[in-house]
C-alpha positions as a Markdown table, in Angstrom:
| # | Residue | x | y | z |
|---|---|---|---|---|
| 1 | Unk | 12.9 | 59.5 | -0.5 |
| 2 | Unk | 10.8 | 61.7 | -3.1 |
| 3 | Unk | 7.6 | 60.6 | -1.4 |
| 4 | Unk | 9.0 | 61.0 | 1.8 |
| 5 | Unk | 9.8 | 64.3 | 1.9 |
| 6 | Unk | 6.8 | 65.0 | -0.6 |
| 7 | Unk | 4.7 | 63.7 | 2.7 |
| 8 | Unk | 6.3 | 66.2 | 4.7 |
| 9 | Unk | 6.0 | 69.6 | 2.3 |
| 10 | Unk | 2.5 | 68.4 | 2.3 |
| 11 | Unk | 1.8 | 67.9 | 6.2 |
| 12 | Unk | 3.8 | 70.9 | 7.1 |
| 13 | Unk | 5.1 | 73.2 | 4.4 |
| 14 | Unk | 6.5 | 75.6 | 7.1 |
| 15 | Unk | 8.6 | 73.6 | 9.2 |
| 16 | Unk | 9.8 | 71.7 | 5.6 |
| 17 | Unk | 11.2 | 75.2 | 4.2 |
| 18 | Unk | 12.9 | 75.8 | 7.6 |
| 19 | Unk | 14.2 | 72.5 | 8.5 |
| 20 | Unk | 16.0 | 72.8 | 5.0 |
| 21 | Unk | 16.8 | 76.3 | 5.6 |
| 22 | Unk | 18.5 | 75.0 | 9.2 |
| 23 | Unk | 20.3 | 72.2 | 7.6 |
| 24 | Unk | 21.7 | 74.1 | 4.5 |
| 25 | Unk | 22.8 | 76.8 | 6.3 |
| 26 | Unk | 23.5 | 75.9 | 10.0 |
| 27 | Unk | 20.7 | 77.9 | 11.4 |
| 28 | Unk | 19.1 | 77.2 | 14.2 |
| 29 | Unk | 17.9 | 80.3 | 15.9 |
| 30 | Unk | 13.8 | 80.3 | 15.5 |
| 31 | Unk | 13.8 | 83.7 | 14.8 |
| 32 | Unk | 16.0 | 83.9 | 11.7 |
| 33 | Unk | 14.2 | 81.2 | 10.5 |
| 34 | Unk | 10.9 | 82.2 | 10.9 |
| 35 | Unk | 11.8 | 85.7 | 9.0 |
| 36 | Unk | 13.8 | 83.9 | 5.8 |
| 37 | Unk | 10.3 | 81.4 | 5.6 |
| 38 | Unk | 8.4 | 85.0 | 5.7 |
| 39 | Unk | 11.0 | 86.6 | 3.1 |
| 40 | Unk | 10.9 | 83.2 | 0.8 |
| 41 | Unk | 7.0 | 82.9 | 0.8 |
| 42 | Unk | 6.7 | 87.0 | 0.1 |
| 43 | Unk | 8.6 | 86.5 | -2.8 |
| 44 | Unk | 7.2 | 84.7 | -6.1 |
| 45 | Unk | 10.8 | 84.7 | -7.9 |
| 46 | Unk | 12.9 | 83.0 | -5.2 |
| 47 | Unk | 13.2 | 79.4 | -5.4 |
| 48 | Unk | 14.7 | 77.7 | -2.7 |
| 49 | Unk | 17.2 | 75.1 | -4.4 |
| 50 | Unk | 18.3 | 77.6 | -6.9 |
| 51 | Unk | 19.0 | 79.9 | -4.2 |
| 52 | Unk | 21.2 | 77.5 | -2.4 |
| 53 | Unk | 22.8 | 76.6 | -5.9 |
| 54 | Unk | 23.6 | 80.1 | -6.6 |
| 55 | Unk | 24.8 | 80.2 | -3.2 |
| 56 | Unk | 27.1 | 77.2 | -3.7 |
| 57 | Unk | 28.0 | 78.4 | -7.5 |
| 58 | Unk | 29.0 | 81.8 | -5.6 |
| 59 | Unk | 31.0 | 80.6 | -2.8 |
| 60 | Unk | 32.8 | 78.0 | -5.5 |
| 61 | Unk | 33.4 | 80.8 | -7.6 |
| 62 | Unk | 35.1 | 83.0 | -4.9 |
| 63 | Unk | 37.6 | 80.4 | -3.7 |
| 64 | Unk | 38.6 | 80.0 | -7.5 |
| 65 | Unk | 38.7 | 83.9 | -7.6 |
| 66 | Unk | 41.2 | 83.5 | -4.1 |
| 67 | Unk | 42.9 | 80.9 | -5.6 |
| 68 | Unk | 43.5 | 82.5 | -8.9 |
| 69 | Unk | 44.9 | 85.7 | -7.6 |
| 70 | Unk | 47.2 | 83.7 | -5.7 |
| 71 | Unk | 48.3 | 81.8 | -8.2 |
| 72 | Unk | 49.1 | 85.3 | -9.7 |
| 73 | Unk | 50.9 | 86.6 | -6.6 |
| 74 | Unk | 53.5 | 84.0 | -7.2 |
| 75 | Unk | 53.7 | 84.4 | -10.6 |
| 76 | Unk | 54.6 | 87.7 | -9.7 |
| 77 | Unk | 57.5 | 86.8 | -7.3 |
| 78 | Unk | 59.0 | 84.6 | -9.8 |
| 79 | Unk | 57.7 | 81.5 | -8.3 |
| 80 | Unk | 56.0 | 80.2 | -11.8 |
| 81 | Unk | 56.3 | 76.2 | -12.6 |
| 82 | Unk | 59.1 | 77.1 | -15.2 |
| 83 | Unk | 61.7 | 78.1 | -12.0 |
| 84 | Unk | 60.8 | 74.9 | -10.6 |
């Protein structure tokens, strides 16, 4: 798999950063695409798979944040285990 996609960032480095761009993020307009691959290769300090790991780590991080405050809304109604 390593070579494989190796083979493609080599033949066609563009269409590699978008197709990942597309499939990571559910993009398909050309447009969009075109102007994130402009943004990324402007930009020594932004590495795609960080990025979309920050991304992930952000998104994971909000829906323990949602969850959290939740969890905190009940306490505050008296809905804690201990009146279970």
């Amino acid at each position: 798999m390593k070579s494989t996609l190796s083979g493609y960032m080599q033949k066609d480095y563009e269409s590699y950063i978008k197709a990942v761009l597309s499939v990571e993020n559910s993009i398909s307009d050309d447009e969009i695409l075109q102007y994130l691959y402009d943004e990324y290769m402007q930009r020594d300090e932004m590495h795609l798979l960080i990025d979309m790991f920050i991304h992930f780590q952000m998104e994971h991080l909000y829906k323990l944040e949602k969850t959290d405050h939740t969890e905190q809304d009940s306490d505050l109604n008296g809905e804690n285990e201990m009146d279970l």
